[in-house]
HTML snippet that shows the backbone in 3Dmol.js (N, CA, C, O; Angstrom):
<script src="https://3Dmol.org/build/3Dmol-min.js"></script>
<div id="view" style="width:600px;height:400px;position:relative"></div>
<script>
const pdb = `
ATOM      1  N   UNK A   1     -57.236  12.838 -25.030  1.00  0.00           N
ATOM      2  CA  UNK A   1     -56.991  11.422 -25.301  1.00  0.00           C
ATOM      3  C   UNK A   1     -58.287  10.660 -25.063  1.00  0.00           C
ATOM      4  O   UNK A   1     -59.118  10.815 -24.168  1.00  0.00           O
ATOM      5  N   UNK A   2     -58.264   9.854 -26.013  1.00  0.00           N
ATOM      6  CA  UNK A   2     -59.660   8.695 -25.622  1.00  0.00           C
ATOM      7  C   UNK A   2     -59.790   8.106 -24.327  1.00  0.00           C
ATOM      8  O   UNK A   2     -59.103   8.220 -23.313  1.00  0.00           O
ATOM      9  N   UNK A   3     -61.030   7.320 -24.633  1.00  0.00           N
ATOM     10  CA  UNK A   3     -60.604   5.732 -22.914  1.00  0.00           C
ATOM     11  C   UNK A   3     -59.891   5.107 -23.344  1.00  0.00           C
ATOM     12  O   UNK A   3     -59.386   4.994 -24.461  1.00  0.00           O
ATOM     13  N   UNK A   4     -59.753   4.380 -21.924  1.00  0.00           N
ATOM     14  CA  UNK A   4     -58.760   3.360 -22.392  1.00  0.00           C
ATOM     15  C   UNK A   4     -59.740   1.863 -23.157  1.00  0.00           C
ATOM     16  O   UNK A   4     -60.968   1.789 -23.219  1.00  0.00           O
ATOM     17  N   UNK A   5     -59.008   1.103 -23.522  1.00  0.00           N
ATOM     18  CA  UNK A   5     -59.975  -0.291 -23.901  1.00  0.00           C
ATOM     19  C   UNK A   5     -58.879  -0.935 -23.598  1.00  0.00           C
ATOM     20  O   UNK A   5     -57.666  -0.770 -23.727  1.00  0.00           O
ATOM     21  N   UNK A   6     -59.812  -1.937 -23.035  1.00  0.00           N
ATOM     22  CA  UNK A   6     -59.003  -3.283 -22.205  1.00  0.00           C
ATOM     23  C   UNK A   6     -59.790  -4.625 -23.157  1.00  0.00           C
ATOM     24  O   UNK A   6     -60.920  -4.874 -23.577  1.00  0.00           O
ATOM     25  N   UNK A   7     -58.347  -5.303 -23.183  1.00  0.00           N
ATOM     26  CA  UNK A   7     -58.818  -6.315 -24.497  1.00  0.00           C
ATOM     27  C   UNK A   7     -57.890  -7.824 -23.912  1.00  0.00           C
ATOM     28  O   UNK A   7     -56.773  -7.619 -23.437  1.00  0.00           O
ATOM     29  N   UNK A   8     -58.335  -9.053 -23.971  1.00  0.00           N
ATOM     30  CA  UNK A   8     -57.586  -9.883 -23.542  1.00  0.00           C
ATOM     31  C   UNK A   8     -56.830  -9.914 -24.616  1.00  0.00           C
ATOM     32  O   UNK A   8     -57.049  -9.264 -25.639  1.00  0.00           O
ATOM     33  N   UNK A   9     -55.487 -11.013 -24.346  1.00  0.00           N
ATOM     34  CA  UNK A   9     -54.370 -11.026 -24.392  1.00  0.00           C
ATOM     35  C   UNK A   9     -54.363 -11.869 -26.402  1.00  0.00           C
ATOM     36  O   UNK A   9     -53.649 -11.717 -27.393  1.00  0.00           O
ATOM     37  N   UNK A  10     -56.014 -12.997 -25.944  1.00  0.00           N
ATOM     38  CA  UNK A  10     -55.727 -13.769 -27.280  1.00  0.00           C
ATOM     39  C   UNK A  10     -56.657 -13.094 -28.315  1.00  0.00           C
ATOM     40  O   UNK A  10     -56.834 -13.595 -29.426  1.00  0.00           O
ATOM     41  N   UNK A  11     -57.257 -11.919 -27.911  1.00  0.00           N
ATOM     42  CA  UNK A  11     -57.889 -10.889 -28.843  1.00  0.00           C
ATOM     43  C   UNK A  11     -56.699  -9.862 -29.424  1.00  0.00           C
ATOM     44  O   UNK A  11     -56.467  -9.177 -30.420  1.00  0.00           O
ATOM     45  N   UNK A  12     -56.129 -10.199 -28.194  1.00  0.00           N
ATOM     46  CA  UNK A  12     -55.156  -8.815 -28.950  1.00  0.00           C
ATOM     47  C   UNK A  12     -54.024  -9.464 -30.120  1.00  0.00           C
ATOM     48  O   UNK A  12     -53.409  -8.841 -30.985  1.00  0.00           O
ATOM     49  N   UNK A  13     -53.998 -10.699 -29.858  1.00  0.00           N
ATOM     50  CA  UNK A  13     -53.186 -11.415 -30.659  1.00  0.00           C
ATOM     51  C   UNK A  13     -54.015 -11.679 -32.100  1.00  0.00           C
ATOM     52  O   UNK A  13     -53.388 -11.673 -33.159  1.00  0.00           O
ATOM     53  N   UNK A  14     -55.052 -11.843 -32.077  1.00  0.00           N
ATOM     54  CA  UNK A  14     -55.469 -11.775 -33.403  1.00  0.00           C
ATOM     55  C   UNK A  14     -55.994 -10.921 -34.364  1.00  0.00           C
ATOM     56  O   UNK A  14     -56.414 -11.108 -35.506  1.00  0.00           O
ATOM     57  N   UNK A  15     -55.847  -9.665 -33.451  1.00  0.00           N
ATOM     58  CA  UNK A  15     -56.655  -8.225 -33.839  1.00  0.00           C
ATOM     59  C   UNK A  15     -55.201  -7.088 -33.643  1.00  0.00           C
ATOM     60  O   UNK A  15     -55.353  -5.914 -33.306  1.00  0.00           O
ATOM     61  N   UNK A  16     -54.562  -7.380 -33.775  1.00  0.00           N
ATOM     62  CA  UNK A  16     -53.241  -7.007 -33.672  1.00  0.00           C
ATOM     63  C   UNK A  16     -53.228  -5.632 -33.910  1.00  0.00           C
ATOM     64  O   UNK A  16     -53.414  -4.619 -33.235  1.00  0.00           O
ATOM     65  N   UNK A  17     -52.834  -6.006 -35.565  1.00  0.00           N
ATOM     66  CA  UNK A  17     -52.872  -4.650 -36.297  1.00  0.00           C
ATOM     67  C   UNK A  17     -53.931  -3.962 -35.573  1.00  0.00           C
ATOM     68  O   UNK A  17     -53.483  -3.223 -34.697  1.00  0.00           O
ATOM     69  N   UNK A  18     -55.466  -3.983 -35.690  1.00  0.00           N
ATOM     70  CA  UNK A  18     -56.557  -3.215 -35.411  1.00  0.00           C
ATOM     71  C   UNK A  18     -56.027  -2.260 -34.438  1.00  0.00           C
ATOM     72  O   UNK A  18     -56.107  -1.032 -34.479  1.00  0.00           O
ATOM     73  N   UNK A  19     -55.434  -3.056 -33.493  1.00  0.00           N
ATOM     74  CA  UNK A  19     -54.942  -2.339 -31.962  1.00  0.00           C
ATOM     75  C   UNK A  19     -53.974  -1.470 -32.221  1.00  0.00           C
ATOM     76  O   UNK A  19     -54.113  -0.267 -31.999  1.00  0.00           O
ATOM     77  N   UNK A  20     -53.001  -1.941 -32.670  1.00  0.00           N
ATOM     78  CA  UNK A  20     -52.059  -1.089 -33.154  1.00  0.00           C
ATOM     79  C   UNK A  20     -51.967   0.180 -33.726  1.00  0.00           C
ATOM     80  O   UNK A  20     -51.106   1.007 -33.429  1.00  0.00           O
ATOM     81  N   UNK A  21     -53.355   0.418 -35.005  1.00  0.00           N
ATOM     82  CA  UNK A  21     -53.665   1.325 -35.220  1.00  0.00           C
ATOM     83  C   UNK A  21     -54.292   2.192 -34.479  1.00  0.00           C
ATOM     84  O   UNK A  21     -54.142   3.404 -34.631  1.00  0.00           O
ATOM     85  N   UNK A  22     -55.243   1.546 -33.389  1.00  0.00           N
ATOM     86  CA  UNK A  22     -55.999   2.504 -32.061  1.00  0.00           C
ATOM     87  C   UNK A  22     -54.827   3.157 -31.413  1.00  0.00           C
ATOM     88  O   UNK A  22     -54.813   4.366 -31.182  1.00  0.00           O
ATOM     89  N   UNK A  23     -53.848   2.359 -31.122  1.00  0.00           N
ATOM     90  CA  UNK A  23     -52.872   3.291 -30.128  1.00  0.00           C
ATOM     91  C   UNK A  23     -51.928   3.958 -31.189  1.00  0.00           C
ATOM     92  O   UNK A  23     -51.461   5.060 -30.903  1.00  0.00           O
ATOM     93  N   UNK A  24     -51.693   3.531 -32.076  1.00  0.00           N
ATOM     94  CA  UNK A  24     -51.026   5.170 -33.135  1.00  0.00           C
ATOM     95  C   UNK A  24     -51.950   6.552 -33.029  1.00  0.00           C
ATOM     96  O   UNK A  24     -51.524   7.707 -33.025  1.00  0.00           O
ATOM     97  N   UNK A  25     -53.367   6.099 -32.943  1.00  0.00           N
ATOM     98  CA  UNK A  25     -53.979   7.086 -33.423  1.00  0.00           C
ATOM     99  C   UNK A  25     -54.087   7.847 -32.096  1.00  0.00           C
ATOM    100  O   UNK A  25     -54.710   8.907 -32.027  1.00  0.00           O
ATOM    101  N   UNK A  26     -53.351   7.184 -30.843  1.00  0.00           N
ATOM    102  CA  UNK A  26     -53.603   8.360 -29.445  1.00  0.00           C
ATOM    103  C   UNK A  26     -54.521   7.219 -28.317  1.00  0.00           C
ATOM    104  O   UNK A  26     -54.437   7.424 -27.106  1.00  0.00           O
ATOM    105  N   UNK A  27     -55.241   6.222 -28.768  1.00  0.00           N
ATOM    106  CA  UNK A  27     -55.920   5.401 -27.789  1.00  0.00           C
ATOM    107  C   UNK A  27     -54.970   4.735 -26.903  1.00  0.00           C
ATOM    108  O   UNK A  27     -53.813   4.729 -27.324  1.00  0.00           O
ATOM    109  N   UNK A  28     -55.201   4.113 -25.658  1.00  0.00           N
ATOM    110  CA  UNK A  28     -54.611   3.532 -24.878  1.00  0.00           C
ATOM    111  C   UNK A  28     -55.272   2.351 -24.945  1.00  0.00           C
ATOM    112  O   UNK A  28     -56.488   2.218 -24.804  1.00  0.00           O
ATOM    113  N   UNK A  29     -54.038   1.002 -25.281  1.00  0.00           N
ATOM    114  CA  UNK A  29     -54.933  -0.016 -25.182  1.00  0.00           C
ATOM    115  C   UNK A  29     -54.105  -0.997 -23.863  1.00  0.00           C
ATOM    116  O   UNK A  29     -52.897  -1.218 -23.779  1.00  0.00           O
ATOM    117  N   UNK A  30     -55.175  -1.450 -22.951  1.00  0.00           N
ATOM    118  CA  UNK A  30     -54.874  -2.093 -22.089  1.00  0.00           C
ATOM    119  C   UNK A  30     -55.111  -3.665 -22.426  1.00  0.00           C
ATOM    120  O   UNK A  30     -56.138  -4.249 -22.772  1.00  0.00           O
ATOM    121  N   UNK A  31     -53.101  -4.384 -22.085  1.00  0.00           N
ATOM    122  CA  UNK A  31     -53.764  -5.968 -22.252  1.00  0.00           C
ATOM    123  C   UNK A  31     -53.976  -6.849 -21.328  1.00  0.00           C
ATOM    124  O   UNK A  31     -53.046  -7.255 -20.632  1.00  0.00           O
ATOM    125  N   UNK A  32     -54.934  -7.179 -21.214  1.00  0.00           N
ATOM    126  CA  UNK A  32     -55.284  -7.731 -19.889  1.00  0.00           C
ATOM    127  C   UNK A  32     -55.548  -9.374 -20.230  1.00  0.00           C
ATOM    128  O   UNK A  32     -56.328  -9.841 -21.061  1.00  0.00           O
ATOM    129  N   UNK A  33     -54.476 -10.217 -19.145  1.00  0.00           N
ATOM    130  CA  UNK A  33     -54.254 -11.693 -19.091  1.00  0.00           C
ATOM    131  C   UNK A  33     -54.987 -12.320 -17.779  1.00  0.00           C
ATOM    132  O   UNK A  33     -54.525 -12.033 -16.675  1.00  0.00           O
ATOM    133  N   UNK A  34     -56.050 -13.119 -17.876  1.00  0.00           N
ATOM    134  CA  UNK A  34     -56.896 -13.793 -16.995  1.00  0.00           C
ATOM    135  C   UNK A  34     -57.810 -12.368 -16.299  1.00  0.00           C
ATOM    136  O   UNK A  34     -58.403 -12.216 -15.231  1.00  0.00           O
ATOM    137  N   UNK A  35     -57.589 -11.540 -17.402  1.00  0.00           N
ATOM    138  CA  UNK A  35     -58.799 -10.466 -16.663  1.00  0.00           C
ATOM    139  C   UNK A  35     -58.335  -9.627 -15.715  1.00  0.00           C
ATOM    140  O   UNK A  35     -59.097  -8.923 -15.053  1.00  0.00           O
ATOM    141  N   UNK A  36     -56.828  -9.630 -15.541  1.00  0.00           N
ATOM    142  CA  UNK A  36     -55.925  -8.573 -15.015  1.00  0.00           C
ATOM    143  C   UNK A  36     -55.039  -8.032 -16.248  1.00  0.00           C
ATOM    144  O   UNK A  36     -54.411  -8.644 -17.113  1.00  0.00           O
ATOM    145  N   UNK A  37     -55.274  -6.273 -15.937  1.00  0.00           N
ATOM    146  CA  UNK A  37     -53.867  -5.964 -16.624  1.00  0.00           C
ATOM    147  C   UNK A  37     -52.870  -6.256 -16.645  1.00  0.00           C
ATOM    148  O   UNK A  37     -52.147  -6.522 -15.685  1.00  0.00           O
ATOM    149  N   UNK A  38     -52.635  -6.266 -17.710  1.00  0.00           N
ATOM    150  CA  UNK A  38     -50.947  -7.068 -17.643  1.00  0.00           C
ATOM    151  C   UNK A  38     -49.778  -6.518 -18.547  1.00  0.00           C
ATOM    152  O   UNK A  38     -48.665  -7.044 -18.551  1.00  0.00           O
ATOM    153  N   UNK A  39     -50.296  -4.807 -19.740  1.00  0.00           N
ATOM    154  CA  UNK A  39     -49.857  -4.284 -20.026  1.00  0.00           C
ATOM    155  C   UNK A  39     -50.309  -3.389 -21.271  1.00  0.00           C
ATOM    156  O   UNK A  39     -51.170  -3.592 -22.127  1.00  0.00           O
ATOM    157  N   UNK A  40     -49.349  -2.238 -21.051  1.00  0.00           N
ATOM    158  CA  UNK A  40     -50.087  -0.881 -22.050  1.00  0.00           C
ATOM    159  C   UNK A  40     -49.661  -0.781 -23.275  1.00  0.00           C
ATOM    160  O   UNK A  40     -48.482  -0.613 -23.587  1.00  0.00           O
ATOM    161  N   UNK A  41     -50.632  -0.884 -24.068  1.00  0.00           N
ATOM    162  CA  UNK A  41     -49.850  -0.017 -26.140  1.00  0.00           C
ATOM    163  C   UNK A  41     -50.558   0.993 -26.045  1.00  0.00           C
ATOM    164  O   UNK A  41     -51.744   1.067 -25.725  1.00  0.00           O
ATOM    165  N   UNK A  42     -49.861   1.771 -26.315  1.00  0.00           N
ATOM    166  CA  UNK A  42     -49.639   3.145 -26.156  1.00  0.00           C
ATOM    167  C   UNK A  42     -49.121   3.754 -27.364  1.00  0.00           C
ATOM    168  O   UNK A  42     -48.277   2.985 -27.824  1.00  0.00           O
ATOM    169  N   UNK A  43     -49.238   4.741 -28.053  1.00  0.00           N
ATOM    170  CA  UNK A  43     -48.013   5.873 -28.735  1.00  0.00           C
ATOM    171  C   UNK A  43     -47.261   6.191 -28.188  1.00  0.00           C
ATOM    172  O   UNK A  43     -47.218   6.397 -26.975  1.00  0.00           O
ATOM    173  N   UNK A  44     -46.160   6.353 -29.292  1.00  0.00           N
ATOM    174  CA  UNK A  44     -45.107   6.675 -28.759  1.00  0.00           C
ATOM    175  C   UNK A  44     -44.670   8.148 -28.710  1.00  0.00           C
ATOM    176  O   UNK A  44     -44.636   8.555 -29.872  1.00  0.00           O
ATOM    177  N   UNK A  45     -44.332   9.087 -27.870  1.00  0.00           N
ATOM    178  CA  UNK A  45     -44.170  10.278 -27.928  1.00  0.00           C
ATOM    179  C   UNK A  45     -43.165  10.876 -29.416  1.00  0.00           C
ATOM    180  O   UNK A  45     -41.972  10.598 -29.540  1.00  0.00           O
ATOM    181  N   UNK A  46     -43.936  11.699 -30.406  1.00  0.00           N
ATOM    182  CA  UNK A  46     -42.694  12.012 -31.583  1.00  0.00           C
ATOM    183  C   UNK A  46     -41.159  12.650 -30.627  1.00  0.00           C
ATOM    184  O   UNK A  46     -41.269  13.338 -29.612  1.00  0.00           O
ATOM    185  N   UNK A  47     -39.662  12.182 -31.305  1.00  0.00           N
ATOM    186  CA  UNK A  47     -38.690  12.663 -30.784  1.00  0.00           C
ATOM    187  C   UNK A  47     -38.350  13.847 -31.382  1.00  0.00           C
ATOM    188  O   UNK A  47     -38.239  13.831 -32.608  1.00  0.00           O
ATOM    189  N   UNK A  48     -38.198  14.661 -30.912  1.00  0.00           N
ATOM    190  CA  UNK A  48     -37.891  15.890 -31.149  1.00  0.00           C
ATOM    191  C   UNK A  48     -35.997  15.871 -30.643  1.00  0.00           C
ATOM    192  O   UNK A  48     -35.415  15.521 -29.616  1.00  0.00           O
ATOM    193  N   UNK A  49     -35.662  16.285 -31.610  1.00  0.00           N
ATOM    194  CA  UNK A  49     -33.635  16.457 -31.247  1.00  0.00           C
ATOM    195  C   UNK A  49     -33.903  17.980 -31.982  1.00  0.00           C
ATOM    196  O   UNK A  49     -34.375  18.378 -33.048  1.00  0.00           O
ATOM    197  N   UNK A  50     -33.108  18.787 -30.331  1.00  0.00           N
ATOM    198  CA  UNK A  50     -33.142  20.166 -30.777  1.00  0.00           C
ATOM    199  C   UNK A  50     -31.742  20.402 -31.130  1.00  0.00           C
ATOM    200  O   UNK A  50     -30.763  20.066 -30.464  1.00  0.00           O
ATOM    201  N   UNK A  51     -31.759  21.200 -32.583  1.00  0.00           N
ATOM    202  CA  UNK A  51     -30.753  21.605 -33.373  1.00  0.00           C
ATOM    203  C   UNK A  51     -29.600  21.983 -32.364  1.00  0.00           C
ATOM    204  O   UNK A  51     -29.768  22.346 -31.200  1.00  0.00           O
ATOM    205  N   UNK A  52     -28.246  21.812 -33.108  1.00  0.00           N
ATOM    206  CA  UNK A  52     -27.049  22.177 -32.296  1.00  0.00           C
ATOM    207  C   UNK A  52     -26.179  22.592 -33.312  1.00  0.00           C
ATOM    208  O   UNK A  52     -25.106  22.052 -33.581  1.00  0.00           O
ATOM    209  N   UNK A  53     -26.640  23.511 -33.838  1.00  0.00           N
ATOM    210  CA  UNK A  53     -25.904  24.094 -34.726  1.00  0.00           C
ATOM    211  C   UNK A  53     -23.790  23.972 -34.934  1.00  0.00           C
ATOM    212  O   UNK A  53     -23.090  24.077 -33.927  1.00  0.00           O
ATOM    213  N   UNK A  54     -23.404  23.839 -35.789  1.00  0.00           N
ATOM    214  CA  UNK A  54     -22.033  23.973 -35.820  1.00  0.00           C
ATOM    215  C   UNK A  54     -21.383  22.117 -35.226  1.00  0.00           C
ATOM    216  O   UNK A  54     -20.219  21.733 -35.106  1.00  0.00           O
ATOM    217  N   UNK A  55     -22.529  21.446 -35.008  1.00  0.00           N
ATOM    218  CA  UNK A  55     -21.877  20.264 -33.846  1.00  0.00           C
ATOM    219  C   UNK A  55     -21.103  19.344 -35.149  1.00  0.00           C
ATOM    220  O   UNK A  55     -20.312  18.462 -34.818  1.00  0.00           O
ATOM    221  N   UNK A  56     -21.325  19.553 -36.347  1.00  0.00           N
ATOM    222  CA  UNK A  56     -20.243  18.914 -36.944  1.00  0.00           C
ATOM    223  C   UNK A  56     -19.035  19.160 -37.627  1.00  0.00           C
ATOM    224  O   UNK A  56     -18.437  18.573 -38.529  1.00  0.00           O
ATOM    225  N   UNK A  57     -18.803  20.316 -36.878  1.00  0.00           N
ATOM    226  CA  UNK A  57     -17.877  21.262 -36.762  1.00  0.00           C
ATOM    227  C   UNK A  57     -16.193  20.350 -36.425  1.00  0.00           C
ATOM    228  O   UNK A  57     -15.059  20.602 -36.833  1.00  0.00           O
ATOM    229  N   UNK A  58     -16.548  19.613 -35.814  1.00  0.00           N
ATOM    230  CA  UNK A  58     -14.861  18.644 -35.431  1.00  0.00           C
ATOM    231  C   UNK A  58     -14.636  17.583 -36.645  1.00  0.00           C
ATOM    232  O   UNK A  58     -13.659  16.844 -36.758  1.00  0.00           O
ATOM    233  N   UNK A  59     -15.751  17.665 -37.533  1.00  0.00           N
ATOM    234  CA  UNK A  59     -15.083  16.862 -38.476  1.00  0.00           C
ATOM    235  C   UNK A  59     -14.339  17.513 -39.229  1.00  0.00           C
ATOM    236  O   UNK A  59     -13.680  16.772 -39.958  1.00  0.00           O
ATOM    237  N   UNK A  60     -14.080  18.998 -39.432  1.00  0.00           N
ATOM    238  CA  UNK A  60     -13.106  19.407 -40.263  1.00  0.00           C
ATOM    239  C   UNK A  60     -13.575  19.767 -41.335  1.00  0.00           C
ATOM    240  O   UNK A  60     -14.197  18.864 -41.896  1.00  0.00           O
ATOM    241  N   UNK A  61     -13.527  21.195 -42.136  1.00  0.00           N
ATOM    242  CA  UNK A  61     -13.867  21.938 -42.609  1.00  0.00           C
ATOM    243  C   UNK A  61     -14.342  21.153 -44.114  1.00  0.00           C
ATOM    244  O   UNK A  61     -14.074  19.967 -44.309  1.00  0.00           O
ATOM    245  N   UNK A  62     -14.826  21.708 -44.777  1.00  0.00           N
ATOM    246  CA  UNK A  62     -15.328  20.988 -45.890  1.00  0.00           C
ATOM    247  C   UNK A  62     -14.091  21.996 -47.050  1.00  0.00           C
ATOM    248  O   UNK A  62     -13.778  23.186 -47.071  1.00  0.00           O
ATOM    249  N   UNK A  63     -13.649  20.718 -47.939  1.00  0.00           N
ATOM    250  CA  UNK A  63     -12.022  21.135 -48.786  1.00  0.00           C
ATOM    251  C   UNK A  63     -13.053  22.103 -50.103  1.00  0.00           C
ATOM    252  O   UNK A  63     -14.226  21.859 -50.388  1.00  0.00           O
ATOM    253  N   UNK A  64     -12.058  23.344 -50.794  1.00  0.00           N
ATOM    254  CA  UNK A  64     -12.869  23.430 -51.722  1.00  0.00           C
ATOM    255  C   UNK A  64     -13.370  22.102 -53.213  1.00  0.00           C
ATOM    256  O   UNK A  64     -14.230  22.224 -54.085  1.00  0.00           O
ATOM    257  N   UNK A  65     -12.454  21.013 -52.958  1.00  0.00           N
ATOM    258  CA  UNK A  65     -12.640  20.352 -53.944  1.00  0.00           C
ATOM    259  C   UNK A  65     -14.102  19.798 -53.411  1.00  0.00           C
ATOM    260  O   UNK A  65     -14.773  19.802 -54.443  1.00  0.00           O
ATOM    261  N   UNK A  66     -14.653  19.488 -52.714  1.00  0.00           N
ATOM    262  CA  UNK A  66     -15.997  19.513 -52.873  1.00  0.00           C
ATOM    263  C   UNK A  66     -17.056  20.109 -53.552  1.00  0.00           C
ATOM    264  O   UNK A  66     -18.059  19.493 -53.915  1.00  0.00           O
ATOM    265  N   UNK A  67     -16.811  21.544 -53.768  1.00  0.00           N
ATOM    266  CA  UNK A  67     -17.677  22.098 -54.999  1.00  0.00           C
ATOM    267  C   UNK A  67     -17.085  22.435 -56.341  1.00  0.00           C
ATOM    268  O   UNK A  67     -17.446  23.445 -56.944  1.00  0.00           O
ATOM    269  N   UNK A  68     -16.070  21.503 -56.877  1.00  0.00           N
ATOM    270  CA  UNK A  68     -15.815  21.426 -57.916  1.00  0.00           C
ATOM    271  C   UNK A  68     -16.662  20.358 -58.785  1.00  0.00           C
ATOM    272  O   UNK A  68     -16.912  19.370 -58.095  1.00  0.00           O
ATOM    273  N   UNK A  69     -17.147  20.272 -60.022  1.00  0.00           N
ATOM    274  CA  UNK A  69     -18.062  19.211 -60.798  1.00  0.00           C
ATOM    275  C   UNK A  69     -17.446  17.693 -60.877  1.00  0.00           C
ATOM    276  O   UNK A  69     -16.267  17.682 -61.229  1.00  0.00           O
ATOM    277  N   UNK A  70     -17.882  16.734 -60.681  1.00  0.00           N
ATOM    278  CA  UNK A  70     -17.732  15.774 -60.670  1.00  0.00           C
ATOM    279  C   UNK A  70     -16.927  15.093 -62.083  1.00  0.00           C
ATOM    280  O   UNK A  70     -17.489  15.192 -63.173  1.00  0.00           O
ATOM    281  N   UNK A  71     -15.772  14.501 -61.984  1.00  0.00           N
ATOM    282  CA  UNK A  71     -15.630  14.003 -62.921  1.00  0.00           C
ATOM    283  C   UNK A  71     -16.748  13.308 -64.038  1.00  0.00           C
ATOM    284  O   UNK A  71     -17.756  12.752 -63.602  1.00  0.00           O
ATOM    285  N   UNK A  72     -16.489  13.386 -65.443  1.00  0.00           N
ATOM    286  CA  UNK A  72     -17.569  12.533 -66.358  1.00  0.00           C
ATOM    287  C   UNK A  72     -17.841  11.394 -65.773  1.00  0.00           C
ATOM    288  O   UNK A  72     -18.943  11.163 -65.276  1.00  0.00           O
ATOM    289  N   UNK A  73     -16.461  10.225 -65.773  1.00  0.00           N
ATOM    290  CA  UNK A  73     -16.570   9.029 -65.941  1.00  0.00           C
ATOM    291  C   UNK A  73     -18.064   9.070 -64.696  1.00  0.00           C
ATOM    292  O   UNK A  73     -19.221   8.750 -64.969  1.00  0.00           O
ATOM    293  N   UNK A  74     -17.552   9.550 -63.377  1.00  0.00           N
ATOM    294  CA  UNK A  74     -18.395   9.398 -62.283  1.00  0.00           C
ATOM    295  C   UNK A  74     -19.709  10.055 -62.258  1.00  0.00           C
ATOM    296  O   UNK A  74     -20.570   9.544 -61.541  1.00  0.00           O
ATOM    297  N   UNK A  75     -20.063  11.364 -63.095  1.00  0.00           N
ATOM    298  CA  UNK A  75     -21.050  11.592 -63.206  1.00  0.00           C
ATOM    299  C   UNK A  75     -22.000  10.689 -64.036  1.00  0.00           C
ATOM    300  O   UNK A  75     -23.077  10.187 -63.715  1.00  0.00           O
ATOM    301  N   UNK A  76     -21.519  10.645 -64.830  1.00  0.00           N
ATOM    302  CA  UNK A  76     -22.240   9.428 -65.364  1.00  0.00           C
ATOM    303  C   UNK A  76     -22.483   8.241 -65.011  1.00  0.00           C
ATOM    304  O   UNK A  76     -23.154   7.497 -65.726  1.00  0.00           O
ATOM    305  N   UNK A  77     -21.914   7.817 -63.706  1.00  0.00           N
ATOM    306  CA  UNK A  77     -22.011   6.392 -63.170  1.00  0.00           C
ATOM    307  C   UNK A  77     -23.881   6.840 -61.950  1.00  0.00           C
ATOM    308  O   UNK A  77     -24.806   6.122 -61.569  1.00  0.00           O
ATOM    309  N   UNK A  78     -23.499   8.646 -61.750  1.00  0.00           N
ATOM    310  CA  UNK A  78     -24.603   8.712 -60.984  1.00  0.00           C
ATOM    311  C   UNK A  78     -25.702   8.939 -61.316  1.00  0.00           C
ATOM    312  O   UNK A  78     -26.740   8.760 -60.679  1.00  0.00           O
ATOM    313  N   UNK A  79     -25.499   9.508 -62.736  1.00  0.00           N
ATOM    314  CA  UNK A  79     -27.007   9.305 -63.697  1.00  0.00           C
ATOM    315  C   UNK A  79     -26.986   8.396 -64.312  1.00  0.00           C
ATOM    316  O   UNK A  79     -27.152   8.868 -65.437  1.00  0.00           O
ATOM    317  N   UNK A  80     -26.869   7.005 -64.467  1.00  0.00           N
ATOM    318  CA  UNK A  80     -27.059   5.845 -65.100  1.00  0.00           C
ATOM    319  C   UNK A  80     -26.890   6.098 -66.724  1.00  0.00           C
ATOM    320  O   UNK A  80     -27.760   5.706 -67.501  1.00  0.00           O
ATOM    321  N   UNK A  81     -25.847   6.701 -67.123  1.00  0.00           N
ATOM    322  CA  UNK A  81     -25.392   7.298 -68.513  1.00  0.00           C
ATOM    323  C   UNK A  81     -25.099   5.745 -69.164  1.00  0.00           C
ATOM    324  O   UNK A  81     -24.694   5.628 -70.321  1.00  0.00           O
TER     325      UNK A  81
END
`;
const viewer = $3Dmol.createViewer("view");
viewer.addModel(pdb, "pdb");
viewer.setStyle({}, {cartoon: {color: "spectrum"}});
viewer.zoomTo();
viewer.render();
</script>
């Protein structure tokens, strides 16, 4: 990870975006009000949701009329016929 950069409060307000993009990219930006920190932008950790196979399993089995072809009238409503 980079340094950190410490930026006052009415820089950070007008350089916004700029900052924004530093801390997407992994920088830590510190905002500091009267020359004290006063708070961190940061990235955000990616969420990872580990698979749970079968978990939509209580909604109840899928009917075979699901893989039967779609009526015309309606197929055609989903290709803009």
């Amino acid at each position: 990870m980079t340094a950190q950069l410490i930026v006052n409060v009415h820089e950070a307000k007008t350089h916004f975006s700029k900052f924004l993009e530093k801390a997407h990219t992994g920088q830590e930006i510190i905002l500091a009000k009267a020359g004290k920190p006063y708070a961190r932008l940061m990235p955000l950790a990616p969420v990872t949701r580990k698979r749970q196979p079968g978990r939509l399993a209580a909604l109840g089995p899928v009917e075979d009329a699901f893989f039967e072809p779609l009526p015309e009238a309606e197929l055609a409503g989903w290709e803009s016929r």
